[in-house]
C-alpha positions, 0 to 999 in steps of 0.5 A: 820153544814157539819159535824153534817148532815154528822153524822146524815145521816150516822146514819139513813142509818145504818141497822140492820136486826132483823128476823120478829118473834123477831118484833112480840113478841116485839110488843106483849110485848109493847101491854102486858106492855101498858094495865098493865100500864094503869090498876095500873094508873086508878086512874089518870084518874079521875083526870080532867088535865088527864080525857079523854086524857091519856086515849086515848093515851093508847087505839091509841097506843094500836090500832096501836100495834095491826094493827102491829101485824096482818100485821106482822102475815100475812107476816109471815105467807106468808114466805117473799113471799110478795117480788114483782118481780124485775122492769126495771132499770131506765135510769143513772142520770146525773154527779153532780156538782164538790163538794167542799173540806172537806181539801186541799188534792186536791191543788197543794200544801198546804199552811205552815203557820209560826209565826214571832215575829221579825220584822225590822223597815221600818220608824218611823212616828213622829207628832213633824216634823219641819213643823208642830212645829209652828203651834203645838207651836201656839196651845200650846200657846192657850192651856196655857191661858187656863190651866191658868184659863183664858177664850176667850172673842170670842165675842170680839175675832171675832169683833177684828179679822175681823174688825182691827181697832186697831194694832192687838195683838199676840193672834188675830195674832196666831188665824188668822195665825192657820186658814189656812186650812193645819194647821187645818188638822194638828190640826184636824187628832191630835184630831181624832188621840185620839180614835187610837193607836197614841201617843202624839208624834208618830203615828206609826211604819212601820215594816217588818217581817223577816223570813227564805227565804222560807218564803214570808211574808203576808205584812209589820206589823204597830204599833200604837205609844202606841204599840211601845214597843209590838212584835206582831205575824205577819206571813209568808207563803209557798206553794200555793202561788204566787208573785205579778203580780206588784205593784199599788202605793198608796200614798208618804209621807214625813217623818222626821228622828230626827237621821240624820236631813233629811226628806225621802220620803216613800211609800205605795205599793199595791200588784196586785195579779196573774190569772191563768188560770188552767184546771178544773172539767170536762176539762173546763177551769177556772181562778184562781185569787190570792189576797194579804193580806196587803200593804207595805211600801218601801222607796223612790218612786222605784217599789219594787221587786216582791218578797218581798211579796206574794199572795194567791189562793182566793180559800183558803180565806175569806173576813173579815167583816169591822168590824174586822179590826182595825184604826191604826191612821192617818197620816197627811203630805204635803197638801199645799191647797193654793187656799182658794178662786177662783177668783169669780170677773170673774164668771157671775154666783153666783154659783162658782165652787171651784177647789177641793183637789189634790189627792196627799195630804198626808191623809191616814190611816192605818187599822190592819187586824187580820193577822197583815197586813195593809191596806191603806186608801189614797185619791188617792183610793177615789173619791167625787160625787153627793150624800150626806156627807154619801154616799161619806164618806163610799168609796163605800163599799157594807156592808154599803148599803140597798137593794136600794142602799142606805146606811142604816140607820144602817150604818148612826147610826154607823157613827154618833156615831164614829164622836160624840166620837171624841171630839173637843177642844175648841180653835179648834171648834173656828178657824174651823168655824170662817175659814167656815164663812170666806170663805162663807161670802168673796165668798158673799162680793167678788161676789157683789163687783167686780160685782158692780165695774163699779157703785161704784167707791170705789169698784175699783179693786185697792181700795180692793187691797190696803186695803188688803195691809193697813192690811197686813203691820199692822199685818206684823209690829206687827210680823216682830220681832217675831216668827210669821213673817215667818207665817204670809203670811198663813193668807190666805182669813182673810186678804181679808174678813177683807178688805172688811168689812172695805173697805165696812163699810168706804163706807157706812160711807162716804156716810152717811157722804156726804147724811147728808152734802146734808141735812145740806146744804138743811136746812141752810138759806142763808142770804145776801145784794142784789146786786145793779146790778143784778135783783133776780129771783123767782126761789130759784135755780137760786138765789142759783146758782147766789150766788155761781157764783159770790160770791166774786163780790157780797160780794165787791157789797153789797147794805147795805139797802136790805135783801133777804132770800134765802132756798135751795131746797133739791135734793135726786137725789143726794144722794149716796147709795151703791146698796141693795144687797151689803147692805144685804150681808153686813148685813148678814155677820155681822149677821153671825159673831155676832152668831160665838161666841154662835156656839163655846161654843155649839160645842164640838164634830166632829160631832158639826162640820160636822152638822155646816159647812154642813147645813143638816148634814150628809145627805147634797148633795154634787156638783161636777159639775153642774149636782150635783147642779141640783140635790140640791147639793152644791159647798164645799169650802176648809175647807167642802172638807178638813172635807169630805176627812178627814172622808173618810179615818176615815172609812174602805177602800174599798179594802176587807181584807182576812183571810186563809181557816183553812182546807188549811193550811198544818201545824195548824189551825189558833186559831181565839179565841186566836188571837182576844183575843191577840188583845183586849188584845194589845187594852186594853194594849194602852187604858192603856197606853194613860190614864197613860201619860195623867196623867203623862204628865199634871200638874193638875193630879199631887196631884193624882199620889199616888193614880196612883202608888197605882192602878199600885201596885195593878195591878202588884200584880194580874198579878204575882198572875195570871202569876208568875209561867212563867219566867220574865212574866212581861217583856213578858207581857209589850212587847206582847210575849204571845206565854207561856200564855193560851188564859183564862191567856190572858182573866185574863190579860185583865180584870186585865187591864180593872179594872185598866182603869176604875180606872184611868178613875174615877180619870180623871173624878174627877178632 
């Protein structure tokens, strides 16, 4: 738009001067061409469309020729004396603000941007670690029941988990042992990891550009594990850049390296750029701050050297609109949440606190910026409040809020539709919320029991503890010889929620138990001789209580001629009955366990789940701390944590991404057409490649794999048709070297992939 005022505003100063009787006899020759024009379409004006307007057009634009005419006959006639005398010069204006630069003539130097297409592997992330083989093989064991045709009686599965009366068989064993709140993260990041470039077996690789030594690069490059086999573009620079001031350390990860058997501990650094302080317009000082442009990645947990990456003048960048940066894929590592349950036995108030998450968990995602870089979501970046599920899932990014500061409806939009896409398998649906029930109805059991200790003695401390111990060796002895002895000790709060329901239920039994032995004895009639020398009494007590005082010298001295019925007086002040909010909570529990199995089967996506365990969505107020509860929010246990920080690193970190200013680069223009289309193509290109193993890899799709190779034949014929003419086209199109293809051949190349998607999409669909 600069350009085209610049060009107009050119075009009106430009001046031409034309001698004043050439306007004249132009003028005249307009009055003579109007009035013979309007004398030969006379006829149009009868029509009624035209009647009256047309004509006056004429006679105005007539008119208004004259009146030119005569005044331009009278200057003329003066001989240009109509110039008026010169005036007083004016006072000299003020100097104007400083301009901004058409180019970047004026830096100190110009920044040289060069393509890189090699790159070095910093780490491999791999999902089958050795930590994570149980509980894989453990949802594999559920997933072949399924694949077998066979359904989950949930029913019967919830009943039998929580109330153990029997030996417990191995599937409630696995199902007990898979509600551990780290084994569902690790379930939970493999379901999400669905809609990302994450592969069945890798999430993805950590590379470094390599480049000359006069070439700093922009930040390590990622791939997602469908893009093992593509060589993207990354960059490096020189010129007007700077290394950073130091480094800020995000998050260390462990990671598994199959090669030598060893375990490593990585970590992702973000560099802090520089200010300068420089003299600027007018001599006043000013700063300039310098910005990198991607994270790194380092093994071990040492600083490093400052000058293995590079920061710009934030004079030569633009922020990237969130929506331009790319989900990679989440990793999931070491998160060992081990306190599921605080001791609520010590709190006089109901409302506990839970102690929330370590921040060195290991979630983070990763995001690709359109220059290849990475940025890092990790938890250490994020922070919970006191403010909705919403508001502290968007990690306080400003696009994403209203003018009142609230996040708009737009942005609630969008995150309802991202967490809908992400479906949830069955068996996982089934253990997130039994484990949600179980935390929430233990914190209600375990409350009014230690609160009621001191009145009912079967809620002794040890009692509880004993039970937990009974159940424990049951499903110990069940396990001790399989592969789930090592597991078993992570069952975690099932085992305490168990014990209580069972230690409750035999409670109310045995008072049951003993209330009708009360009523039992009450209506019996005691029928017996009367001792000679004893005299009864009216009163039915006393005789009761004279009974059972000498019974046995009674029976050796009975006079056989006297026979006395007695009837006992029943005492309902002896009864025993275990307080009624025990009772409630009790029968809310099991309540809430019978509607478990009708909440499985309606669940099906991330968002089922969020709208479940947070009883408003994702408009429920968050607690922190009492001033949250105040405000109506609510104390989250470990799985409602886990959720609320396993969607905060599935959005956009709150660090802005940044592009370079074409006009300071010293060599070319970024082609930002060409790169966007390089990027659809490399997501088209794992979209495709996902769908093909899915259907490899499963039995099921096996009697359509002819059909699968005659799409893929097809497929390949239009893409010689397209690109024969470049050598080994196929190979540099499977590994992403595109630099020989124009941007309309990599158009082709994505609509070519996108019809082979939707056919094999179409065969999923119908099987």
């Amino acid at each position: 738009m600069d350009a085209v005022n610049d060009f107009i505003t050119d075009i009106a100063s430009f001046q031409i001067d034309i001698p004043l009787s050439l306007q004249i006899g132009i003028i005249v020759f307009l009055i003579v061409i109007l009035c013979v024009g309007g004398y030969f379409v006379r006829d149009l004006f009868d029509v009624s469309s035209m009647r009256g307007g047309f004509a006056w057009f004429i006679f105005v634009a007539v008119l208004n020729l004259v009146v030119l005419l005569v005044v331009f006959l009278y200057y003329n006639s003066k001989h240009d004396k109509y110039v008026g005398a010169k005036g007083v010069m004016g006072k000299p204006g003020k100097m104007g603000k400083k301009g901004s630069y058409v180019s970047c003539n004026l830096c100190k130097s110009n920044i040289y941007l060069r393509k890189v297409r090699g790159s070095e592997i910093i780490c491999k992330l791999d999902i089958y670690i050795p930590e994570f083989k149980p509980v894989l093989d453990l949802e594999q064991y559920f997933n072949n029941i399924l694949d077998n045709g066979n359904n989950i009686d949930y029913n019967s599965f919830i009943n039998s988990l929580f109330f153990m009366s029997d030996k417990p068989n191995e599937s409630l064993i696995s199902f007990a042992v898979l509600m551990n709140p780290n084994n569902i993260a690790i379930l939970l990041i493999k379901a999400i990891n669905e809609i990302t470039k994450a592969s069945d077996t890798t999430y993805g690789t950590f590379r470094h550009p390599k480049g000359d030594a006069l070439h700093l690069p922009l930040g390590d490059c990622i791939y997602g594990g469908l893009e093992n086999k593509l060589e993207l573009n990354s960059f490096t620079v020189d010129g007007n850049v700077l290394y950073p001031s130091n480094y800020t350390q995000l998050v260390s990860f462990k990671v598994y390296n199959p090669d030598d058997g060893l375990t490593h501990t990585y970590t992702i650094w973000r560099p802090n750029g520089q200010t300068i302080n420089e003299i600027g317009f007018k001599n006043k000082p000013v700063q300039d701050h310098y910005k990198s442009l991607g994270d790194i990645c380092r093994l071990g947990t040492a600083t490093p050297a400052v000058n293995e990456t590079t920061t710009i003048s934030e004079k030569c960048l633009d922020q990237i609109d969130i929506k331009n940066i790319k989900l990679v894929f989440i990793y999931v590592g070491n998160i060992q949440i081990n306190n599921d349950l605080n001791d609520y036995s010590q709190s006089d108030s109901y409302l506990i606190e839970n102690k929330q998450l370590s921040n060195d968990i290991e979630i983070f995602s990763i995001w690709r910026t359109p220059l290849n870089t990475f940025l890092t979501n990790c938890n250490s970046q994020n922070t919970v409040s006191n403010n909705t599920f919403v508001y502290n899932i968007i990690n306080n990014l400003e696009s994403t809020l209203n003018n009142y500061g609230n996040v708009s409806s737009e942005t609630k939009s969008y995150i309802s539709v991202l967490l809908e896409s992400i479906k949830i398998p069955k068996i996982l649906s089934a253990i997130i919320i039994t484990k949600y029930y179980n935390l929430e109805l233990l914190q209600d059991l375990m409350y009014y029991v230690s609160r009621y200790q001191n009145t009912v003695p079967e809620f002794q401390a040890k009692n509880v503890k004993d039970m937990i111990l009974e159940i424990n060796k049951l499903i110990a002895a069940m396990s001790a010889s399989g592969s789930l002895a090592s597991m078993v000790t992570n069952m975690g709060t099932m085992l305490e929620l168990t014990a209580l329901l069972k230690l409750i239920k035999n409670t109310i039994q045995s008072y049951k138990e003993y209330n009708d032995e009360l009523v039992k004895i009450a209506n019996t009639r005691v029928e017996y001789k009367k001792p000679t020398q004893y005299q009864i009494k009216k009163n039915t007590t006393d005789v009761i209580n004279l009974y059972k005082e000498y019974n046995k010298d009674l029976v050796s001295k009975i006079d056989t001629t006297t026979h006395v019925d007695v009837a006992n007086q029943y005492d309902a002040s002896k009864e025993k009955h275990l307080p009624p909010m025990i009772l409630n909570a009790y029968n809310n529990a099991i309540t809430k366990l019978t509607t478990i199995p009708v909440q499985i089967e309606n669940t099906n996506t991330f968002l089922d789940i969020v709208n479940l365990i947070f009883e408003n969505g994702i408009e429920t107020l968050i607690a922190t701390d009492s001033d949250g509860i105040a405000q109506g929010g609510i104390f989250m246990n470990s799985i409602q944590e886990m959720v609320i920080r396993i969607c905060k690193v599935l959005m956009p970190p709150n660090t802005p991404a940044y592009s370079i200013k074409d006009e300071c680069l010293g060599t070319f223009s970024f082609d930002r057409e060409r790169e966007e289309k390089i990027k659809i193509f490399t997501e088209s290109y794992a979209a495709l490649i996902k769908l093909s193993e899915q259907i490899v890899n499963d039995v099921k799709f096996q009697s359509v794999i002819p059909n699968v190779i005659q799409y893929d034949q097809i497929m390949l014929m239009k893409m010689g048709q397209l690109c024969g003419h470049i050598e080994n086209y196929l190979d540099k199109i499977l590994s992403g070297d595109l630099n020989e293809f124009t941007t309309s051949r990599i158009k082709s190349l994505i609509e070519i992939f996108n019809e082979n998607i939707v056919n094999l999409q179409n065969i999923i669909n119908n099987i």
